[in-house]
N, CA, C and O atoms as a MOPAC input file, in Angstrom:
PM7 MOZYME 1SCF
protein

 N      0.84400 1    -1.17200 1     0.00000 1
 C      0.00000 1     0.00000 1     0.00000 1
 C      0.89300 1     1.24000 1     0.00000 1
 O      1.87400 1     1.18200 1     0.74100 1
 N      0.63600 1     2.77300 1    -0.98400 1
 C      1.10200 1     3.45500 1    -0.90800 1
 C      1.20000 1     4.56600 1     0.18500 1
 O      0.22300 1     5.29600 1     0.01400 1
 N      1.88000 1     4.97000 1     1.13400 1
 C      1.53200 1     5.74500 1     2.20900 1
 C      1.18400 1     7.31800 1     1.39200 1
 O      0.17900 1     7.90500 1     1.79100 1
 N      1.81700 1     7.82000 1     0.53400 1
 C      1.71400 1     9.16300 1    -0.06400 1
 C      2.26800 1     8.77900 1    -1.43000 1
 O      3.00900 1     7.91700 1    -1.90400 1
 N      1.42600 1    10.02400 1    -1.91400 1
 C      1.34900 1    10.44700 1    -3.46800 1
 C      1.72900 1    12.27300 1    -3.51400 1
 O      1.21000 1    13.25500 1    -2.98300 1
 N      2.77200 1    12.08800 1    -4.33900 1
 C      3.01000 1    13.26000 1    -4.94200 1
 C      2.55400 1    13.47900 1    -5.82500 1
 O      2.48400 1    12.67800 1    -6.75800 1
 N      1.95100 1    14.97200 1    -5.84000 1
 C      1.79000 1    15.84400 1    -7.19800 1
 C      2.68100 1    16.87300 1    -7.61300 1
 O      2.62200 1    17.95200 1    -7.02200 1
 N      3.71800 1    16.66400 1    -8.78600 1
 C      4.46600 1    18.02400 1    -9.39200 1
 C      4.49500 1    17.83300 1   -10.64000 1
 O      5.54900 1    17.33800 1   -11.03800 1
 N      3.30900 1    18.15700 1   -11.81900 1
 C      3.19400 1    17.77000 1   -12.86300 1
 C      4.00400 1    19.09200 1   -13.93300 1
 O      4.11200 1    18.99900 1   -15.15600 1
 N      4.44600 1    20.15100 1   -13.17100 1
 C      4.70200 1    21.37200 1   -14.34300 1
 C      6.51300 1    21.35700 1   -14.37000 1
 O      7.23700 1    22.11300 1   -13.72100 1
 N      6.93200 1    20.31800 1   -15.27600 1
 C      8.47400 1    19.99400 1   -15.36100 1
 C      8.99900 1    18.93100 1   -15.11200 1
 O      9.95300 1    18.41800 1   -15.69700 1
 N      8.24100 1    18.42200 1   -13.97500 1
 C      8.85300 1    17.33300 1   -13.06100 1
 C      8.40300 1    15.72900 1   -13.63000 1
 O      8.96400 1    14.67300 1   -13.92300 1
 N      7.30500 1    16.18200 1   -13.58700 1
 C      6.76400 1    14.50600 1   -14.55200 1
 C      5.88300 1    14.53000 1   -15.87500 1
 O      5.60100 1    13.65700 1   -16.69600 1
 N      5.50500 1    16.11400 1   -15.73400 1
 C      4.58500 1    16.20000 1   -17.32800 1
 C      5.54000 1    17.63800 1   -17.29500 1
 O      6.01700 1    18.09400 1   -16.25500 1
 N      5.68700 1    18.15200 1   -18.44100 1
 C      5.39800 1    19.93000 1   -18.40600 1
 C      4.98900 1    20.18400 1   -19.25500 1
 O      5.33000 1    19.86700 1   -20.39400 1
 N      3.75500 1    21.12400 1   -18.75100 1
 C      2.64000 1    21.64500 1   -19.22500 1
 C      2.70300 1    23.33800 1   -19.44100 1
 O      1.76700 1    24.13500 1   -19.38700 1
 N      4.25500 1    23.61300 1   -19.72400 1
 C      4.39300 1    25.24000 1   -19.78800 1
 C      3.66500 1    25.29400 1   -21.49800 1
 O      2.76500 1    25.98900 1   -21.96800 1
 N      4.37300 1    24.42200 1   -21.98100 1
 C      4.45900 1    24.84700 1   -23.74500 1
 C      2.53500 1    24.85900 1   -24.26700 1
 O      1.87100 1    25.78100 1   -24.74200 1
 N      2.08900 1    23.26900 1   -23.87700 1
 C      0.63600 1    23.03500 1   -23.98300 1
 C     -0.11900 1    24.41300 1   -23.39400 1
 O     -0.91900 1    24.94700 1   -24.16300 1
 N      0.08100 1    25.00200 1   -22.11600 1
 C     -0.92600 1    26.01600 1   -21.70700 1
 C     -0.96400 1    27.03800 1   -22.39300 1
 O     -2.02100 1    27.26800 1   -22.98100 1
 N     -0.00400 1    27.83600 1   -22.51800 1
 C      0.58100 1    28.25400 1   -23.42600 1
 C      0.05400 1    28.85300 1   -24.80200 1
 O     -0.16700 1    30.01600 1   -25.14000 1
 N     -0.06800 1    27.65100 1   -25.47100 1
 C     -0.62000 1    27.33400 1   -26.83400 1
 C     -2.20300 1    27.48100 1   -26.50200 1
 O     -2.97900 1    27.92300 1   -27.35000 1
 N     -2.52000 1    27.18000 1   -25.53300 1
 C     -4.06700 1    26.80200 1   -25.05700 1
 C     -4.29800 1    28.67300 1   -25.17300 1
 O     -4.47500 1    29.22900 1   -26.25700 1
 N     -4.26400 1    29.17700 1   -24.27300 1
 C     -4.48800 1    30.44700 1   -23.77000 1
 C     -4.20100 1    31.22200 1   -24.91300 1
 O     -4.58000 1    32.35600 1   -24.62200 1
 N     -3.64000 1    31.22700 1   -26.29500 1
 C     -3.09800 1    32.14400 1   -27.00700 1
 C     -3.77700 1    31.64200 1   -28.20100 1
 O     -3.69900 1    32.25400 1   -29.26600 1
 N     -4.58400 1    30.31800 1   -28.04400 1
 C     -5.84600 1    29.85200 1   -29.29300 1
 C     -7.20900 1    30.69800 1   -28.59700 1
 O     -7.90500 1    31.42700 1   -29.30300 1
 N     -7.45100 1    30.52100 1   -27.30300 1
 C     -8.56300 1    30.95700 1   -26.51200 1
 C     -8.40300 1    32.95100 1   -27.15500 1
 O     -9.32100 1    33.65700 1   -27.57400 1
 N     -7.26200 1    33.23700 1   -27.02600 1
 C     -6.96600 1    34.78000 1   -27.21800 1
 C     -7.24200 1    34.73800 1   -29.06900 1
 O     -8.05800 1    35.11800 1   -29.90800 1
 N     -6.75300 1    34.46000 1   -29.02800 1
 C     -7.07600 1    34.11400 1   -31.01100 1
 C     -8.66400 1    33.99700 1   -31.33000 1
 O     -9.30100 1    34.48400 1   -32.26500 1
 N     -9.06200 1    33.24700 1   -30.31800 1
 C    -10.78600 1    32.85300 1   -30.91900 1
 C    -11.37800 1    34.72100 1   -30.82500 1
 O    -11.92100 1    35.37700 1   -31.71400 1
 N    -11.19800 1    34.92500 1   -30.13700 1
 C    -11.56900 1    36.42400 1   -29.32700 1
 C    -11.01100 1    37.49800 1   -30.29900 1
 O    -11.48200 1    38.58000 1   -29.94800 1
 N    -10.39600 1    37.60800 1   -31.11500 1
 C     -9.52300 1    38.37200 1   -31.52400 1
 C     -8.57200 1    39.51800 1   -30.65100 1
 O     -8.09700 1    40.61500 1   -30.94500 1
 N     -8.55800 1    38.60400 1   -29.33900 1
 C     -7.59400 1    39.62400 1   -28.93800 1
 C     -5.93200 1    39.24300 1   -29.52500 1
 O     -5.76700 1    38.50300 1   -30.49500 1
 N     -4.96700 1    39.77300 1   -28.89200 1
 C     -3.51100 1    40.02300 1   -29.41600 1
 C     -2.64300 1    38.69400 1   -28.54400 1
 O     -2.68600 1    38.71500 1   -27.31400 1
 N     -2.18800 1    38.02800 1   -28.96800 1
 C     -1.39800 1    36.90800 1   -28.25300 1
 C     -0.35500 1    37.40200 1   -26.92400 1
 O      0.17500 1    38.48700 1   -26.68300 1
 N     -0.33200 1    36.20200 1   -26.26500 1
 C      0.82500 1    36.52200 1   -24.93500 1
 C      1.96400 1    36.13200 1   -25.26400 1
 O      2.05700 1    35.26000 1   -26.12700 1
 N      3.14200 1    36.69300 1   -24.64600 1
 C      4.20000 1    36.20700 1   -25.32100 1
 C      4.62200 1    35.41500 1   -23.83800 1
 O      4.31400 1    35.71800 1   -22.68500 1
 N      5.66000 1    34.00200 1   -24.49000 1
 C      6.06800 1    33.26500 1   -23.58900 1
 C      6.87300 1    33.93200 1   -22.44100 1
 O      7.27600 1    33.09300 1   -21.63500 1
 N      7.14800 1    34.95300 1   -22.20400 1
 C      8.14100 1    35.42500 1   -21.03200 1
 C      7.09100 1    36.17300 1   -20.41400 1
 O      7.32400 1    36.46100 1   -19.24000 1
 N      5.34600 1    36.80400 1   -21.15700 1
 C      4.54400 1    37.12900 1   -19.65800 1
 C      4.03000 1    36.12400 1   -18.79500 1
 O      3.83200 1    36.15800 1   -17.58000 1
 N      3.80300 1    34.99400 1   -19.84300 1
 C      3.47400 1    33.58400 1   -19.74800 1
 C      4.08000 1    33.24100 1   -18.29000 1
 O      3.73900 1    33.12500 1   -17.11300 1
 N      5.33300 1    33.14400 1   -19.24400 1
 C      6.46500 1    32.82400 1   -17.78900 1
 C      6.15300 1    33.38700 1   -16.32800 1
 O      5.70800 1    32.72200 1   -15.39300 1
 N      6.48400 1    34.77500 1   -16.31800 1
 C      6.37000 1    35.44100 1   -15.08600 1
 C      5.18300 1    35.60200 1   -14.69900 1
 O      4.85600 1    36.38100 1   -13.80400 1
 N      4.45700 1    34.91500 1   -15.30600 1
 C      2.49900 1    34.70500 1   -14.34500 1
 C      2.32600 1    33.79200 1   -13.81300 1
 O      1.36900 1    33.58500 1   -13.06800 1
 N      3.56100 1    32.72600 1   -14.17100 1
 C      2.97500 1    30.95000 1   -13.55200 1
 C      3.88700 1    31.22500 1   -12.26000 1
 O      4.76000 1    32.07100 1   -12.06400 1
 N      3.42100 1    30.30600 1   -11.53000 1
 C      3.79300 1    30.07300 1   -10.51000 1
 C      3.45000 1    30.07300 1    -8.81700 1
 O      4.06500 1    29.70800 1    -7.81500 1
 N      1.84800 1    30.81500 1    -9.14300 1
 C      1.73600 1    31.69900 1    -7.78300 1
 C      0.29600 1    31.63500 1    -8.06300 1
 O     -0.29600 1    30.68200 1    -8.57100 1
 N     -0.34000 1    33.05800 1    -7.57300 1
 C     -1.79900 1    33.05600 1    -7.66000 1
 C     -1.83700 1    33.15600 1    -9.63200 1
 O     -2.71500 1    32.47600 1   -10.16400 1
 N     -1.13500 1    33.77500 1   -10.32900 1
 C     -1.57400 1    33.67900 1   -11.48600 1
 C     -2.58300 1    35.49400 1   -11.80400 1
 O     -3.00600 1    36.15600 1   -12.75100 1
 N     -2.53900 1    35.53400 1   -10.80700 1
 C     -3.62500 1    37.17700 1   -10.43200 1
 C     -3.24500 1    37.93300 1   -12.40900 1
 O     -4.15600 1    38.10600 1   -13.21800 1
 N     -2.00200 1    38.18200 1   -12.66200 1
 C     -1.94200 1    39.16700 1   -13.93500 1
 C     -2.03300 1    38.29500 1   -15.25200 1
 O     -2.10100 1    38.82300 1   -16.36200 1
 N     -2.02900 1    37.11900 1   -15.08600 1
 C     -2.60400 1    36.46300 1   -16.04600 1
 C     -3.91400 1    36.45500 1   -16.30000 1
 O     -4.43100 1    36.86600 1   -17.33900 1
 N     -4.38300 1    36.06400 1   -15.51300 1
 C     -5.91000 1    35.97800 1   -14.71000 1
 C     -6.55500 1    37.57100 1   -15.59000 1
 O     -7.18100 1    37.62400 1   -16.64900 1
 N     -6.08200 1    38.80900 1   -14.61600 1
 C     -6.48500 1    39.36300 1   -15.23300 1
 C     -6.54300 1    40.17200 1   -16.67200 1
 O     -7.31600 1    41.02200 1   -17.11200 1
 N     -5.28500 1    39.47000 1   -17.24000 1
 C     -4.98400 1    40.36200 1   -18.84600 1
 C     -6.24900 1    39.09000 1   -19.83200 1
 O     -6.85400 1    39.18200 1   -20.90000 1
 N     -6.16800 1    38.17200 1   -18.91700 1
 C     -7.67700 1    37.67100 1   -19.75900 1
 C     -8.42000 1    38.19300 1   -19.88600 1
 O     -8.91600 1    38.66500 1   -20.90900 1
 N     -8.76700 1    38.25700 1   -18.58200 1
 C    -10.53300 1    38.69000 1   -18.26900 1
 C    -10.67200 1    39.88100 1   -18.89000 1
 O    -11.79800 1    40.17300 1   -19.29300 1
 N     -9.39400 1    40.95600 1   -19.12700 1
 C     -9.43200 1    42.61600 1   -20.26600 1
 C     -9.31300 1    41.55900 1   -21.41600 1
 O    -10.32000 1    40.87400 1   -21.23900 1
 N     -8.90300 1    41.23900 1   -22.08100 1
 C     -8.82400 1    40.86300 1   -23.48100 1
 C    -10.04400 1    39.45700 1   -23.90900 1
 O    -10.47600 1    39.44200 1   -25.06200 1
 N    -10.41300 1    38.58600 1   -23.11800 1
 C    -11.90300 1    38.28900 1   -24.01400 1
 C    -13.63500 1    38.90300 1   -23.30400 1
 O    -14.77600 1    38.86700 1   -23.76300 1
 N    -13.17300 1    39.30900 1   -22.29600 1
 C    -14.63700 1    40.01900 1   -21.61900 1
 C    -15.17300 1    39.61800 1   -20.18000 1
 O    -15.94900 1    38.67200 1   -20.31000 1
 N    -15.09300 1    39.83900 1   -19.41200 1
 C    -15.74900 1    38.40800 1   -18.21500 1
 C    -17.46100 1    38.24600 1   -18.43700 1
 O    -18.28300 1    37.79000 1   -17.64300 1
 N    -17.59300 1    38.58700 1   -19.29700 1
 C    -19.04900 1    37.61000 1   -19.59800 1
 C    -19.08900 1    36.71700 1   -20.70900 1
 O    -20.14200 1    36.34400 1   -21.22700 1
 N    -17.46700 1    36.22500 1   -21.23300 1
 C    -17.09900 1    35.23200 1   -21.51900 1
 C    -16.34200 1    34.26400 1   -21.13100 1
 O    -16.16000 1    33.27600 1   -21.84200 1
 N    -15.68100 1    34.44600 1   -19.69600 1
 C    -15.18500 1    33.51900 1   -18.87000 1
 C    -15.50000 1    32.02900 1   -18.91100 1
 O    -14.80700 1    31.06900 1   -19.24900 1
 N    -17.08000 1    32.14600 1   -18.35100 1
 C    -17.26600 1    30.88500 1   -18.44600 1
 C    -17.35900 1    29.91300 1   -19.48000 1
 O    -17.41900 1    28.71700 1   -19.19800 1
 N    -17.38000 1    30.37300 1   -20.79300 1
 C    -16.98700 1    30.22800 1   -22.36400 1
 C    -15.41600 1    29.07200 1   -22.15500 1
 O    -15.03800 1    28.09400 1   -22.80000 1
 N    -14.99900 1    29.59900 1   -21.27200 1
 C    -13.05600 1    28.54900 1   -21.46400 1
 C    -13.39300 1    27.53700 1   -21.00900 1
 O    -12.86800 1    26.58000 1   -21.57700 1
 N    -14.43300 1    27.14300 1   -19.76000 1
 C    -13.85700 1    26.16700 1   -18.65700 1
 C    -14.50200 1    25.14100 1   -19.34400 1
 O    -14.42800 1    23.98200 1   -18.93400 1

């Protein structure tokens, strides 16, 4: 029986920088807003995500939010 399970899927056993990435900048594309570039990308992961979060919610609308999930 396993006593514990780790989760560190971003590098460590999957990485999911390049896939999200691509995800978020088709989602920005459907919208016609203007693409993110991989280095704001970069400096948004890691944490709450708050200026990612919000350069979405300005560039497709938040009464299209629930449109991604």
């Amino acid at each position: 029986m396993y006593r514990a399970v780790i989760f560190d899927f971003d590098g460590t056993i999957i990485d999911t920088e390049q896939h999200l990435f691509n995800v978020i900048n088709k989602h920005l594309e459907m919208h016609n807003a203007d693409p993110i570039s991989i280095d704001f990308y970069r400096s948004s992961i890691g944490g709450a995500a708050t200026d990612l979060h919000d350069h979405l919610i300005k560039a497709i609308g938040s009464e299209n939010k629930d449109k991604l999930l």
